[in-house]
LUMNU-522310 format. One record per atom (N, C-alpha, C): x, y, z. Coordinates in steps of 0.001 Angstrom, whole numbers, plus 500000, padded with zeros to 6 digits. Layout:
N
        X        Y        Z
        X        Y        Z
...
***
This chain:
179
        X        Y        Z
   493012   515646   514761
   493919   516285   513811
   495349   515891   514154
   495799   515465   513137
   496877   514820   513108
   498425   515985   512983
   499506   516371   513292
   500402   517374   512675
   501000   516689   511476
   500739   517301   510203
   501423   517153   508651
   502449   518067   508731
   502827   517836   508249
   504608   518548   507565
   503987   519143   506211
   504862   519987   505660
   504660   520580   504262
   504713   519577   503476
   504396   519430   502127
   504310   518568   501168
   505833   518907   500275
   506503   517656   500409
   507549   517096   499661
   507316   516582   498445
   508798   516820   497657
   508692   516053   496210
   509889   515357   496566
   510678   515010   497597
   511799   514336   497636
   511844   513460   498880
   512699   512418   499100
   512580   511501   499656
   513108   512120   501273
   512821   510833   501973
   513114   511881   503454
   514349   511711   503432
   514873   512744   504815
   516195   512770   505327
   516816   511701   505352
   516206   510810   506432
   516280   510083   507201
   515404   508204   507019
   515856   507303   506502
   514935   506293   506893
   514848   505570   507845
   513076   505553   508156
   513121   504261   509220
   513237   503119   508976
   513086   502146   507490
   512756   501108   507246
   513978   500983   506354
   514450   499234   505900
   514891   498807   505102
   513773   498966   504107
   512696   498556   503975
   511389   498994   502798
   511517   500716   502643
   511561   501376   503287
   511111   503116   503258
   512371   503424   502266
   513401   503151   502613
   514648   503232   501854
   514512   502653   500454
   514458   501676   500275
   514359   500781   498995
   512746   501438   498535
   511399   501967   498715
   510642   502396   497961
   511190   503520   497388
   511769   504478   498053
   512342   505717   497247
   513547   505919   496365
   514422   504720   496705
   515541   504203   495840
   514721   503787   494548
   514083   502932   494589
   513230   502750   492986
   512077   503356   492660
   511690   504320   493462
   510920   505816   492545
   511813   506545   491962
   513225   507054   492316
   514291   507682   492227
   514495   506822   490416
   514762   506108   490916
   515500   505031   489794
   514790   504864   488308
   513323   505053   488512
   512235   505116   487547
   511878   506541   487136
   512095   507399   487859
   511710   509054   487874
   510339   509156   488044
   510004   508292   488660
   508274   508650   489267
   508279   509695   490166
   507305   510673   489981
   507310   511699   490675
   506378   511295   491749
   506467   512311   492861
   505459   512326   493858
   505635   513387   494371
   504175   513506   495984
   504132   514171   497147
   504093   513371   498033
   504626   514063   499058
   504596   512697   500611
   504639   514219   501830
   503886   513760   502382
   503748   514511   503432
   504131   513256   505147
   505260   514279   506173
   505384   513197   507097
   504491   513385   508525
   503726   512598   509305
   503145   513376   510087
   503389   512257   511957
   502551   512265   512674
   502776   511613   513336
   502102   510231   513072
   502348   509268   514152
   501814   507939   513794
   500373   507797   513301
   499895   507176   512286
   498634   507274   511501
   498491   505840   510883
   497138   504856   511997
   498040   503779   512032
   496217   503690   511206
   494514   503812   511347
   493531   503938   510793
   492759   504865   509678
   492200   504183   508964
   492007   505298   507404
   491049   506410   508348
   490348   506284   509414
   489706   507482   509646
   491069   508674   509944
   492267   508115   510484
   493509   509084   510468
   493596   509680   509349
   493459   509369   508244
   493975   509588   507286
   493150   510680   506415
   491886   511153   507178
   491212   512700   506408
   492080   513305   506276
   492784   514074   507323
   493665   515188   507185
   494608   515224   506104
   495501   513727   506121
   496565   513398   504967
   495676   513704   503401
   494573   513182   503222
   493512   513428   502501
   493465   514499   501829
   492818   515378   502437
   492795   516764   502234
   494042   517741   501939
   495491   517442   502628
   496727   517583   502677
   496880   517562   501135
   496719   516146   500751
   497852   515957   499529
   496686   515929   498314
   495211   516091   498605
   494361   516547   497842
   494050   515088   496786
   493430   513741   497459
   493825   512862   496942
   492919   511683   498029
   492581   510593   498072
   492289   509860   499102
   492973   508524   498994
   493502   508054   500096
   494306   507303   501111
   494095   505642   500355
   494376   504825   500174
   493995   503362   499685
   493783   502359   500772
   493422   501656   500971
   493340   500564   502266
   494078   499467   501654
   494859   498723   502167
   496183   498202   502050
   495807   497155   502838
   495571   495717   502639
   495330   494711   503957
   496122   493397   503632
   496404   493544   504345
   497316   491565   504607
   496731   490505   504747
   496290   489608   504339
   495173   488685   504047
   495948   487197   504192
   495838   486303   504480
   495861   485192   504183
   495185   484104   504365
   495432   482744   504081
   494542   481571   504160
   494249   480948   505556
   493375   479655   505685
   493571   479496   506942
   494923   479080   507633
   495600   478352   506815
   496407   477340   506738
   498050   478330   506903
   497830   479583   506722
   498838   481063   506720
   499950   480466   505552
   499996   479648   504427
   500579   479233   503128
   500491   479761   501936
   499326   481076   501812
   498968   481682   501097
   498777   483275   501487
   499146   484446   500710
   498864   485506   501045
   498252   486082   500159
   497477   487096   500685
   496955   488264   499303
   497541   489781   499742
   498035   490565   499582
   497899   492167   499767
   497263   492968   498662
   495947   493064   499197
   494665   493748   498511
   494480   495392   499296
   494363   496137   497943
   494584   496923   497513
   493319   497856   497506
   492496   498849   497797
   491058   498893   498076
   490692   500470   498066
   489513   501110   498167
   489622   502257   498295
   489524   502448   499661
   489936   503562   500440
   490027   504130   501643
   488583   503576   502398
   487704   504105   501868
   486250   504258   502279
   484935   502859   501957
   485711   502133   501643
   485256   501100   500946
   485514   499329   502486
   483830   499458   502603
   484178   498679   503327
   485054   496878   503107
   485330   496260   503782
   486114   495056   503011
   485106   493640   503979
   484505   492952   502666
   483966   491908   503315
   484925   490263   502651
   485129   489965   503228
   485808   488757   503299
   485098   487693   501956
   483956   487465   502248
   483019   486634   501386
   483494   487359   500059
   483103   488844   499794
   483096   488882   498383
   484319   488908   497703
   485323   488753   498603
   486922   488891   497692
   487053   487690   497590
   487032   486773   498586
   487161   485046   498044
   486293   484877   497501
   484746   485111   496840
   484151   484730   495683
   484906   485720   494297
   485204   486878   494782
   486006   487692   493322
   487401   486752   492934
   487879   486183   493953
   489089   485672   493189
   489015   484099   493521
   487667   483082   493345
   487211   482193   493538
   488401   481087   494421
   488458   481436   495749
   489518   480850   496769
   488935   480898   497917
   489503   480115   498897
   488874   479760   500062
   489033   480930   500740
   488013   481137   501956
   487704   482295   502805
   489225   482725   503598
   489620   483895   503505
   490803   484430   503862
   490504   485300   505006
   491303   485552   505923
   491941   486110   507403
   492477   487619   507074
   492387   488502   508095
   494142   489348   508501
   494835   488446   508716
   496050   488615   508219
   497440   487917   508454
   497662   488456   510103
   498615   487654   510703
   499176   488480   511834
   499826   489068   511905
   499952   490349   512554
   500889   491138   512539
   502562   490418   512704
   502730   489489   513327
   504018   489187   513166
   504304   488640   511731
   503404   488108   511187
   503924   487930   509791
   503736   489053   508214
   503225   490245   509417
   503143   491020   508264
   504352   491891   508170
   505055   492112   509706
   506150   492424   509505
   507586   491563   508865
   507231   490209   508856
   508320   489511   508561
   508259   489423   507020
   506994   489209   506401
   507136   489134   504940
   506524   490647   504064
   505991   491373   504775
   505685   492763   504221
   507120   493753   504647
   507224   493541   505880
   508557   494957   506239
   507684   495858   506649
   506087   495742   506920
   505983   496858   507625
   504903   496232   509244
   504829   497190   509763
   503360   496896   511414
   502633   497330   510363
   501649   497014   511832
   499696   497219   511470
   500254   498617   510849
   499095   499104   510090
   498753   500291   509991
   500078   501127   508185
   500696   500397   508253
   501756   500487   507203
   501715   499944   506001
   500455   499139   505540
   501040   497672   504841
   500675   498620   503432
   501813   498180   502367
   501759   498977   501140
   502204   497893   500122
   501639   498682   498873
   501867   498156   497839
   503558   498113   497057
   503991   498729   498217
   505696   498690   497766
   506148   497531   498417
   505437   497136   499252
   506005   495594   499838
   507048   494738   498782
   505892   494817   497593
   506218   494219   496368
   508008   494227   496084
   508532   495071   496631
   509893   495007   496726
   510764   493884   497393
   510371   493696   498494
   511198   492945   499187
   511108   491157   498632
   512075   490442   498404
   512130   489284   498455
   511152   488566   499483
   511199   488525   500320
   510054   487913   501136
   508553   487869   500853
   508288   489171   500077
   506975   488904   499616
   506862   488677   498093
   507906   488281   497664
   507800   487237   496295
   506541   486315   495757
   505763   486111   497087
   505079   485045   496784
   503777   485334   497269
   503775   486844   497555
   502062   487332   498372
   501612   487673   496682
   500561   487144   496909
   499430   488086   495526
   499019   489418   495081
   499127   489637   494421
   498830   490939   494789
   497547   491345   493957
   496365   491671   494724
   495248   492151   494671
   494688   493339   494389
   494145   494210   492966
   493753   495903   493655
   492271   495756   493231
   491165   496104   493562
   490306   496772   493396
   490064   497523   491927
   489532   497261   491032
   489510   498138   490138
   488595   499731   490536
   488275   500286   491586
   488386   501352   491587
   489415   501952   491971
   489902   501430   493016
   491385   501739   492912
   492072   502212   491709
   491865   501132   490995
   493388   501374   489386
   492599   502055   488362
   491125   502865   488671
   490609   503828   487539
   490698   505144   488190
   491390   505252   489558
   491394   506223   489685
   492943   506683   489339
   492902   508413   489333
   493935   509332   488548
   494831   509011   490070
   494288   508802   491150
   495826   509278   492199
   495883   507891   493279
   497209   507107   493195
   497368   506217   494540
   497947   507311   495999
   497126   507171   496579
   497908   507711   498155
   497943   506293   499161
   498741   506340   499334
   499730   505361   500423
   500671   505456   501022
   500928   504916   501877
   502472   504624   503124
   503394   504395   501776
   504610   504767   502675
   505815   504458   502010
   506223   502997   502836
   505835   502436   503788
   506130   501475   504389
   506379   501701   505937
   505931   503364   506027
   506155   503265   507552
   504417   503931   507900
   504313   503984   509208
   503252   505086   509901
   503094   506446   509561
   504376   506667   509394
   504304   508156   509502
   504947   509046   508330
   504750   508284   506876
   504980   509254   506017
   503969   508201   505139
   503551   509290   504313
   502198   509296   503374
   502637   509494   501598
   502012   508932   500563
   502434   510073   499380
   501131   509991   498782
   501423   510662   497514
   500343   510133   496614
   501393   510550   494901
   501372   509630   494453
   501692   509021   493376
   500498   509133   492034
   500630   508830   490634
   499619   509296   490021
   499823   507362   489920
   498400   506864   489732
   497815   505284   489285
   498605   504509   488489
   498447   505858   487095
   499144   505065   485506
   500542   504435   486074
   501503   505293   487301
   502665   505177   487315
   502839   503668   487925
   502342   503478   488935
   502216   502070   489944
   501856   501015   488423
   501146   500912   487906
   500814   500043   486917
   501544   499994   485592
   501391   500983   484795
   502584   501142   483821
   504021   500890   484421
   504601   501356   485341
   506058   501844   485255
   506825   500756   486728
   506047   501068   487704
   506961   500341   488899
   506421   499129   489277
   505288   498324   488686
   505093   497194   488792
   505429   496337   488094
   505716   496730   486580
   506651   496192   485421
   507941   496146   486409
   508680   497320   486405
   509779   497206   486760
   510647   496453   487873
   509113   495528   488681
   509791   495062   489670
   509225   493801   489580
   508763   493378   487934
   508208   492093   487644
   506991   491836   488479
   506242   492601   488637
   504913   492155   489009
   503755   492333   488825
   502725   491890   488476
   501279   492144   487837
   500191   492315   489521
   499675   492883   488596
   498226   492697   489764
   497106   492189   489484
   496179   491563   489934
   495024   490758   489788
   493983   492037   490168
   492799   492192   488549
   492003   493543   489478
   490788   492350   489580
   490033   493208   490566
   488609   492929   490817
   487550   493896   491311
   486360   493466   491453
   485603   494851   491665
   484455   494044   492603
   485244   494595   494403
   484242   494026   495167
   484037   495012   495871
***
């Protein structure tokens, strides 16, 4: 058991990240609502029951992927509980067999460590050029819960909004699939 904080509708005090800052600057900016609860470091989805149950919602798996050749990225998008096999996402998006990225390059072109990697990445210039991957159970469900870009704060967001509203708004599409 992890310690949660009360559930917020507003951004934190305090940021740790150039990303944590800039995700809530353009939720702000769009009027996407949310909850975010902050807790201690919560770096595996089995961490993430408590947040779960917390914000009444389940957690997304978020992974950094790339080629052999590290010239190509994916950040795929997944359900919490949903195991991830390598084979069936490079046959879903017919491309050669893909890796974890390394953590040093997930901080250099995501902005976040292990355990952080989010679909707000999509913000930063550096990941201009990662793919971006979701799961279509993912995008039929009513609630995204995810990092804001750090360990230790959580939200959950409603689906329509990530797809309708802040992926337009930051020029970017997603590729679904169902592996």
């Amino acid at each position: 058991m992890h310690d949660i904080s009360r559930i917020y509708t507003d951004a934190p005090a305090q940021f740790k990240t150039p990303l944590e800052k800039a995700v809530y600057a353009k939720l702000a900016e769009l009027g996407i609502a949310y909850e975010r609860v902050e807790t201690g470091e919560v770096i595996t989805m089995e961490q993430c029951a408590d947040i779960n149950a917390k914000l009444n919602m389940n957690m997304v798996k978020t992974l950094f992927l790339c080629n052999r050749q590290q010239t190509e990225f994916f950040l795929f998008v997944t359900a919490g509980d949903k195991p991830f096999r390598t084979k069936e996402f490079s046959v879903a998006l017919d491309i050669a067999r893909v890796s974890f990225a390394p953590p040093e390059l997930m901080e250099s072109v995501l902005g976040t460590k292990i355990g952080a990697a989010t679909v707000f990445s999509v913000l930063l210039e550096s990941a201009r050029n990662v793919h971006l991957v979701l799961d279509r159970d993912v995008a039929e469900s009513e609630w995204f819960g995810c990092s804001d870009g750090t360990t230790t704060c959580y939200m959950k967001l409603r689906t329509a909004d990530i797809f309708e509203r802040f992926l337009p708004a930051v020029g970017r599409t997603a590729e679904l699939i169902r592996v």
